[in-house]
N, C-alpha and C positions, 0 to 999 in steps of 0.2 A: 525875559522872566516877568518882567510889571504889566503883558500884556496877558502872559498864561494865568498869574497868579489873580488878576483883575477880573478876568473869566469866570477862573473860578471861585473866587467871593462873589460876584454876581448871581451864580448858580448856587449858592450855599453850601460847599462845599463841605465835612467837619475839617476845624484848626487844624487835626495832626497830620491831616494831608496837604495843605498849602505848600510846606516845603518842600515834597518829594514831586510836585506838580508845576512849581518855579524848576525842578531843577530840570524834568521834562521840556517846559521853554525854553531853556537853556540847550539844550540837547539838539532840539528841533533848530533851532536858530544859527545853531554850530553847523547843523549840516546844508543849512541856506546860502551861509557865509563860505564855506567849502567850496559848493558847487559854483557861487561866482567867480573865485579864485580862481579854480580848475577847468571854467570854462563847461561845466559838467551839463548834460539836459534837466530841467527840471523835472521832466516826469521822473525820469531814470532815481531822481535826487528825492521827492516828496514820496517814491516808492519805499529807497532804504529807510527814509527818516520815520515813516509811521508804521513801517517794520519793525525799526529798533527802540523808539516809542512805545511802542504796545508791547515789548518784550519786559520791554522794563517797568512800564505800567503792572503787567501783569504780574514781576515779580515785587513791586510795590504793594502789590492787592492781598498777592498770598502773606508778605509779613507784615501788612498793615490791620489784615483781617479785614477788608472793603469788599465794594466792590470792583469790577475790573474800569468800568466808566467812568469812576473819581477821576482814574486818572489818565485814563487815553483820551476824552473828547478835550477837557483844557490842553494835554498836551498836545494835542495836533492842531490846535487852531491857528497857530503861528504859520502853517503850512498851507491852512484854506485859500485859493486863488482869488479873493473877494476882489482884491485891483482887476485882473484880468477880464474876471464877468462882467465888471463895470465898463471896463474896455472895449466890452464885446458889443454891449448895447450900445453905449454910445457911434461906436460904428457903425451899426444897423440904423441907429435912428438919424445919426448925418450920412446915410446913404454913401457908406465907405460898405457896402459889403462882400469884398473879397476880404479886406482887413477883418472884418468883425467873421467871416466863416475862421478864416486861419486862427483868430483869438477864440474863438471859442471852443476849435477844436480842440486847441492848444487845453483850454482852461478845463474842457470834458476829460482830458485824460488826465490830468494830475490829478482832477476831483478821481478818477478809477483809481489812480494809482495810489493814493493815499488812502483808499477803499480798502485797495485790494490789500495793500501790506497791513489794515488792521482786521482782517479776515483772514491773511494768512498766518501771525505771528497770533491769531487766536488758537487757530487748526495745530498750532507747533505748540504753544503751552501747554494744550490739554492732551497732545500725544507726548509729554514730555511728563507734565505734573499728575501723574494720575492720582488718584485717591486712592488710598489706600485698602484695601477690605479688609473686613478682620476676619481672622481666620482663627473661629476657635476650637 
């Protein structure tokens, strides 16, 4: 949470959203904490989390009246692979590179994957919340 909520005072976030964007940290970090437990992949894992992130992001946005970015980019940062990419160079540059191909591919697809579930749980709000038209 101190590292979502750090994020976003960095970013300027407004006040009445810091809490609902700690508890996205929180969120995220449960499903980190899971997938070690459970042995789980982490693509498979930073896929659900910025799925369920951005769902809830998005139903933060509609009763906060925001936008949806308040609260998906702080909450998913928990999830960025920044140690991996570090990982990856470092291999490359002490001339480990099979280690640094397998981290990186590793660290490209969680980056997709963490993509993808906030592109797809966008596609499912807006087939889900539609706006209303008036019909007069």
């Amino acid at each position: 949470m101190v590292a979502t909520v750090a994020f976003a005072v960095l970013y300027q976030i407004p006040r009445k959203a810091i809490l609902p964007v700690g508890l996205l940290g929180i969120v995220a970090e449960l499903f980190l904490i899971a997938a070690s437990e459970e042995h789980v992949g982490l693509v498979a894992v930073s896929f659900a989390a910025s799925l369920t992130i951005s769902l809830l992001g998005e139903g933060f946005a509609r009763t906060l009246r925001m936008p949806v970015t308040i609260f998906s980019v702080p909450g998913i940062i928990v999830l960025v692979p920044g140690m991996n990419a570090y990982q990856t160079m470092k291999d490359f540059v002490t001339h480990q590179f099979m280690q640094g191909i397998a981290m990186g591919t590793e660290t490209a697809l969680i980056a997709g994957a963490i993509a993808s579930g906030l592109v797809m749980a966008g596609v499912l709000a807006r087939s889900v919340w539609r706006p209303r038209k008036n019909v007069d």
